[in-house]
Each structure stands twice: as C-alpha cells, then as structure tokens.
Backbone as a chain_set.jsonl record, in Angstrom:
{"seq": "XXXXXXXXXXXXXXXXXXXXXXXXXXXXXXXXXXXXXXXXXXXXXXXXXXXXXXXXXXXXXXXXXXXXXXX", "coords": {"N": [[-1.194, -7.912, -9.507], [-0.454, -6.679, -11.41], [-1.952, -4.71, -13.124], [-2.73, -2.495, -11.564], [-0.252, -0.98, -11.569], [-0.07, 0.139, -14.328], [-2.286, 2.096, -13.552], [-1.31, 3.845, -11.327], [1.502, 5.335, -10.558], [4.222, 5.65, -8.988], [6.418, 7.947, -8.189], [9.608, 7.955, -6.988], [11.483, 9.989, -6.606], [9.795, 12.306, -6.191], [8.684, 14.84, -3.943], [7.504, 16.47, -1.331], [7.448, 19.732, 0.351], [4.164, 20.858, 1.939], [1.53, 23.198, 2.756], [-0.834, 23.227, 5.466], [-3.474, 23.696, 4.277], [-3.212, 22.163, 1.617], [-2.523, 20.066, 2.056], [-4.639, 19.058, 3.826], [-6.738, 19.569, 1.24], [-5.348, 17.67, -0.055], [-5.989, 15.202, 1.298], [-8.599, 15.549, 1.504], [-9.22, 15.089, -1.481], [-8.303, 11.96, -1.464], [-10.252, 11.012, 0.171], [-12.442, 10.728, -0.477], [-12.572, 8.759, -2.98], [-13.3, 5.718, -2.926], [-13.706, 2.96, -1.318], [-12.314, 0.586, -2.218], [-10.392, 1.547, -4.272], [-8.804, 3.217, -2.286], [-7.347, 0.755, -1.022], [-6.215, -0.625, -2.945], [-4.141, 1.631, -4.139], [-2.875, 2.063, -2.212], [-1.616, -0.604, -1.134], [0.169, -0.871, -3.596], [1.865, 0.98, -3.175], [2.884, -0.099, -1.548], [4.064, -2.402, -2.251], [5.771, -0.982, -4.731], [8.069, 0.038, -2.758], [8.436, -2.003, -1.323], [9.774, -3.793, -3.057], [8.115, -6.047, -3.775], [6.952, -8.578, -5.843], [4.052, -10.465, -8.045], [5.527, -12.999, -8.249], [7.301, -13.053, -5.833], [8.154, -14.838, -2.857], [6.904, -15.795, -0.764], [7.761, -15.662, 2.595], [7.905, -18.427, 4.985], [8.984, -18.611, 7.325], [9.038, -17.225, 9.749], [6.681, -16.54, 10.511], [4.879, -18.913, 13.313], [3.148, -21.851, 14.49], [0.229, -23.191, 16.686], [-0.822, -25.334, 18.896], [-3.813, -24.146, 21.236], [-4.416, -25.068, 24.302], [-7.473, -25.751, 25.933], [-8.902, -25.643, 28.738]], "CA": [[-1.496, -6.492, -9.486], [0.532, -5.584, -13.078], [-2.885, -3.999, -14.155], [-2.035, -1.322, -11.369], [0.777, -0.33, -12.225], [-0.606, 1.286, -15.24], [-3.052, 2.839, -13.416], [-0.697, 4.42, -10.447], [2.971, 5.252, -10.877], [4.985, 6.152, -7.544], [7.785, 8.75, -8.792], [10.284, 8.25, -5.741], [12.174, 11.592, -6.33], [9.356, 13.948, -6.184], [8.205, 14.602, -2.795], [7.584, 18.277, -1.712], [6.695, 20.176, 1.587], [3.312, 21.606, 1.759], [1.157, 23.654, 3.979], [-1.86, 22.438, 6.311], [-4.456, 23.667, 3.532], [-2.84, 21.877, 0.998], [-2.331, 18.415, 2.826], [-6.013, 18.841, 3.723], [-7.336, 19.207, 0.059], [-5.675, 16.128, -0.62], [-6.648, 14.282, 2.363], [-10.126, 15.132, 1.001], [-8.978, 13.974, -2.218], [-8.148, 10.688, -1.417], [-10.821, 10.093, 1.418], [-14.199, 10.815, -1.991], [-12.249, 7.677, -3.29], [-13.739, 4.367, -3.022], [-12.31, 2.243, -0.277], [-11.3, -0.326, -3.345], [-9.036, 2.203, -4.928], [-7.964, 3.366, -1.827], [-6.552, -0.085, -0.869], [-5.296, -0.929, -4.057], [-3.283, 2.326, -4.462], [-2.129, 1.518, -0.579], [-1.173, -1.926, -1.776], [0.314, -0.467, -4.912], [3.188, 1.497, -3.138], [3.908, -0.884, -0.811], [4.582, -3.291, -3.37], [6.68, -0.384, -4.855], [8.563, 0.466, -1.627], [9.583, -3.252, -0.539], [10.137, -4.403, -4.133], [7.218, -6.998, -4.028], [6.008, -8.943, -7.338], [3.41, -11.759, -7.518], [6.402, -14.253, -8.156], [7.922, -12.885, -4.668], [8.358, -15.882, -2.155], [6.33, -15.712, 1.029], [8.839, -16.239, 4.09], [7.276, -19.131, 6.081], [10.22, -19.379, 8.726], [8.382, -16.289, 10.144], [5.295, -17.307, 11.54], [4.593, -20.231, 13.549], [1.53, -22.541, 15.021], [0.32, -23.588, 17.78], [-2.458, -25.586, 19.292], [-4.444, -24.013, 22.203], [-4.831, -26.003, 24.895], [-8.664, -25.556, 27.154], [-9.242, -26.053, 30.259]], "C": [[-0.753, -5.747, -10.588], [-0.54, -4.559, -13.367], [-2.803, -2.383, -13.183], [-0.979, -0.703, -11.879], [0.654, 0.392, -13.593], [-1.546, 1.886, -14.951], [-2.303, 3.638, -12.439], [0.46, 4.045, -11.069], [4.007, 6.065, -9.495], [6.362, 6.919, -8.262], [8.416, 8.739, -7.143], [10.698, 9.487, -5.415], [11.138, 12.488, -6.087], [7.987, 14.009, -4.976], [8.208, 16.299, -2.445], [6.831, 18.234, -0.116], [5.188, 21.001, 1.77], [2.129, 21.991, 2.535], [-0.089, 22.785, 4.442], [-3.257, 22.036, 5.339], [-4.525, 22.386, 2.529], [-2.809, 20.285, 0.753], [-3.64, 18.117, 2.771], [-6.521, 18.65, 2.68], [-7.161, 17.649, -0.459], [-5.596, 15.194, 0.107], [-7.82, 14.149, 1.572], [-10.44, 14.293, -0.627], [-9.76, 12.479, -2.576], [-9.862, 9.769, -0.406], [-12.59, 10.313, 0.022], [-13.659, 9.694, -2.752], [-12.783, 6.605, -3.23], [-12.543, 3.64, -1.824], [-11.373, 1.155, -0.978], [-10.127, 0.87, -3.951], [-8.366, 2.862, -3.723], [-6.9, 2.437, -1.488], [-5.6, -0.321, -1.785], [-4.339, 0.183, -4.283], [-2.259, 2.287, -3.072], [-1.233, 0.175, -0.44], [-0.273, -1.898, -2.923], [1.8, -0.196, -4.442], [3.766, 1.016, -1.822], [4.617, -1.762, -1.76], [5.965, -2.697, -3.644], [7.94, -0.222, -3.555], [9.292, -0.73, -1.422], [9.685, -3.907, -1.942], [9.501, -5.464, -4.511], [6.921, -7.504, -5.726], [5.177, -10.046, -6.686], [4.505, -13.034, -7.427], [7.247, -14.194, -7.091], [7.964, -13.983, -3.447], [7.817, -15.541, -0.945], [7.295, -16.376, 1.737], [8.219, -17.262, 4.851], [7.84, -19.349, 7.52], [9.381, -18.313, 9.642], [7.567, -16.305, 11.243], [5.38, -18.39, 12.362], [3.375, -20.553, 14.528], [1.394, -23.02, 16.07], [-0.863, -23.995, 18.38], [-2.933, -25.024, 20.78], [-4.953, -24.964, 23.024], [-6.069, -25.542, 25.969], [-8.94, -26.217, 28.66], [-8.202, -26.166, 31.484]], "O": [[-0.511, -4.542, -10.651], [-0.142, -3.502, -13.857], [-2.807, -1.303, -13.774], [-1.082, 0.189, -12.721], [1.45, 1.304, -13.814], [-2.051, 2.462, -15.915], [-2.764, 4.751, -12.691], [0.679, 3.066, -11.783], [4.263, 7.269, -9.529], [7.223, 6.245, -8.829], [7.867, 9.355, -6.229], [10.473, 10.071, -4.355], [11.521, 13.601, -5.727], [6.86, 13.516, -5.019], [8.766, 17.166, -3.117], [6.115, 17.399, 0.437], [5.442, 22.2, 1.656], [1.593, 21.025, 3.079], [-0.346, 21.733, 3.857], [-3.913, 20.995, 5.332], [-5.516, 21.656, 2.488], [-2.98, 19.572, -0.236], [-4.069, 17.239, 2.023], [-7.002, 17.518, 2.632], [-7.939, 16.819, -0.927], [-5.095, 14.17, -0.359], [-8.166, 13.101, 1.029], [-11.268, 13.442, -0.952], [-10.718, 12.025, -3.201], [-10.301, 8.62, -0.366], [-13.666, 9.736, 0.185], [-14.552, 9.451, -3.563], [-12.533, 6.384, -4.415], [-11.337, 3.713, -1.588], [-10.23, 0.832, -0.657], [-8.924, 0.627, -3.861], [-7.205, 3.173, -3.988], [-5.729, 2.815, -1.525], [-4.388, -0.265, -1.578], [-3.34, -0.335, -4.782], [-1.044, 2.482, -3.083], [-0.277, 0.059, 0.327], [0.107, -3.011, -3.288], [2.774, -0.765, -4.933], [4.719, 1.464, -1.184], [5.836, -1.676, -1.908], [7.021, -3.197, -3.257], [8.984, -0.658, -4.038], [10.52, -0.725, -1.334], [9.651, -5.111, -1.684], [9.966, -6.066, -5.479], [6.709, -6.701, -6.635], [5.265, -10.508, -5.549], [4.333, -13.945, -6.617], [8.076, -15.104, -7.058], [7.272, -13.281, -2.709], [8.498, -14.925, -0.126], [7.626, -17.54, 1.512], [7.816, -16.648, 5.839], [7.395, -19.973, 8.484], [8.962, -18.973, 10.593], [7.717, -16.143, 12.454], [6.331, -19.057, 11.954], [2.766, -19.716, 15.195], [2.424, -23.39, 16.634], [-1.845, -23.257, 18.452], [-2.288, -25.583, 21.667], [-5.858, -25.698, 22.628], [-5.644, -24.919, 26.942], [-9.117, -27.287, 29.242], [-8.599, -26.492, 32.603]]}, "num_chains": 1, "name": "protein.A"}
C-alpha cells in the first residue's frame, strides 16, 4: 500500500472540534466516495496509527485451530 501514501497523508497534530453541520457535510463527503477508496483510506490510517508496513510480521501465536467434531 506505498502507492497510498501519496495519495492520503494522516497529519496526527491537527484534529479540531466541530459542530453537528459540519461533521455532517463531511460524513456526506466521505459516504459519495466509492466503497474502494473508502476502504483503502480506512486501511491507510490504520496502517498509520499501529505503525504497520508490508514487511510487518503477522503474529501467528495469536490465533489457533481446531477441528470440529459432528455428531
């Protein structure tokens, strides 16, 4: 996902309070978007947020399996 990152840029510091109207406009915004760019920009600042790259190590200890037994 590098090729995001030049298309979205998450500025941490600049975050702001703003009224009901305001929120709404860019609810509506975001929601005339495409559900692909919504994911990907949803995907984008998580990445940002937990420090993700593609060379990031999936945890396997995490999960685990288990066969269902029927009957």
């Amino acid at each position: 996902m590098s090729d995001h990152s030049k298309k979205y840029k998450l500025d941490k510091t600049a975050f702001q309070a703003m009224s009901v109207e305001e929120a709404d406009s860019h609810y509506i915004s975001w929601k005339n978007k495409s559900y692909k760019e919504r994911l990907e920009a949803g995907c984008y600042l998580v990445q940002q947020f937990y420090g993700i790259t593609a060379q990031t190590p999936l945890d396997k200890t995490v999960f685990t399996k288990r066969k269902h037994t029927y009957g």
